[in-house]
Every structure is written in C-alpha cells, then in structure tokens.
C-alpha positions in Angstrom: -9.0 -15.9 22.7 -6.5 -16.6 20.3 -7.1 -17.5 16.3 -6.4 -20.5 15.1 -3.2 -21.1 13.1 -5.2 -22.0 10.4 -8.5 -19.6 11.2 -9.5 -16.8 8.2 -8.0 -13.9 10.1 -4.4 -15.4 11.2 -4.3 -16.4 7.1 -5.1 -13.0 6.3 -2.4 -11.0 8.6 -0.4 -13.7 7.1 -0.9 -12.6 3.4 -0.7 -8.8 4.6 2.6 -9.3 6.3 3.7 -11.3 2.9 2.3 -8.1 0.9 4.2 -5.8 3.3 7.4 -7.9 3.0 7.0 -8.3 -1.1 6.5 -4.2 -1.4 9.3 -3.4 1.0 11.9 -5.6 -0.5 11.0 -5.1 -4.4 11.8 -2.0 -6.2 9.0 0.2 -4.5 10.5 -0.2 -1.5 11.5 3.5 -0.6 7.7 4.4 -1.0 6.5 4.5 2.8 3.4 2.2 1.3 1.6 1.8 5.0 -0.9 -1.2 4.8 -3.7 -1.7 7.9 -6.1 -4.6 8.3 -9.9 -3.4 9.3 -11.6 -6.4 9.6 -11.3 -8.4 5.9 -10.1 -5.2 4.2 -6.7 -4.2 3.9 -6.6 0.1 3.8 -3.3 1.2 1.8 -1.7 4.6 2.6 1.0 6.6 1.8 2.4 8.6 -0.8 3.7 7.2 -4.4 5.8 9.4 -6.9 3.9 8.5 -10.0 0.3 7.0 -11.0 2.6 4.1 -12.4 3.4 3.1 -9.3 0.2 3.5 -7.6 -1.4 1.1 -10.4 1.2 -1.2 -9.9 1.2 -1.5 -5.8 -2.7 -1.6 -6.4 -1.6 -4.5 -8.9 0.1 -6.8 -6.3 -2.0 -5.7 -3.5 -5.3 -7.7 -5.6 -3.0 -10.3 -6.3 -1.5 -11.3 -3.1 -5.0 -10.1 -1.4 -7.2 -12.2 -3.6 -10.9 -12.6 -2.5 -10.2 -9.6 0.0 -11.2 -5.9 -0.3 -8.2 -3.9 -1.0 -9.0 0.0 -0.4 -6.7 3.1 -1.5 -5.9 6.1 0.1 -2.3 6.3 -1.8 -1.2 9.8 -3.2 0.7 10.9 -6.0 3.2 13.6 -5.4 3.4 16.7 -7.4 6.7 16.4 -9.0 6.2 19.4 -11.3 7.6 22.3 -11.7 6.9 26.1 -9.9 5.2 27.7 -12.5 6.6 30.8 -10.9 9.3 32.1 -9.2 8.9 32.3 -4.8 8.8 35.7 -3.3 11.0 35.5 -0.1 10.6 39.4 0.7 
C-alpha cells in the first residue's frame, strides 16, 4: 500500500529530501552528511571537519525537521597536528 500524497510519512521523506538537497547544495556540501529516516526520526551520519559545522548542520536539521526527532552520529575529524614524528623503519 502506498502513502497518501498528503499522509505524515510521504511529508516527512519530503522534508528529508528538502534537508538533503539544502545541505548538499549550500556551503557544507562537500561533507558526506548521510541522513536515514527510521520511522519519525531522521539518523544523521558522516564526518564534519569542525564542531562548527556539526552545530550548524544540527542547526538546519531542527529547523527544516521541526516537530521530528533529529538524532546524531556526526564526527569531527582530527585535524591536528602529529605530535611526533612517524617511524617508517
């Protein structure tokens, strides 16, 4: 059976394709942000260079996802520096 083009669920894959679209074309775009629907809450994955970014894909994720669980299982990369030099004996 299919949803309804105005049902709960075919609004919310909706506003998760929007939120997919709105990441990939904006400035975070390069991230590799994955986003999966599990029943009414959307899972985000991936890794992000900097808390920053991770706050503000959170950010937009609430707002475009209002009334809807948004969970987080984004990384920050280490972009610091070797503390020491690597042994390649």
């Amino acid at each position: 059976m299919t949803d309804a083009p105005n049902s709960p669920d075919t609004q919310l894959d909706y506003r998760v394709a929007h939120l997919a679209e709105r990441l990939a074309s904006g400035r975070l775009g390069e991230l590799g942000v994955r986003l999966e629907l599990r029943g009414d809450t959307v899972l985000l994955t991936g890794t992000v260079p900097s808390a920053e970014c991770r706050d503000e894909i959170l950010a937009t994720a609430r707002e475009e996802l209002a009334h809807h669980p948004v969970h987080s299982d984004l990384l920050v990369a280490g972009t610091s520096s070797p503390d020491h030099g690597e042994d390649l004996t």
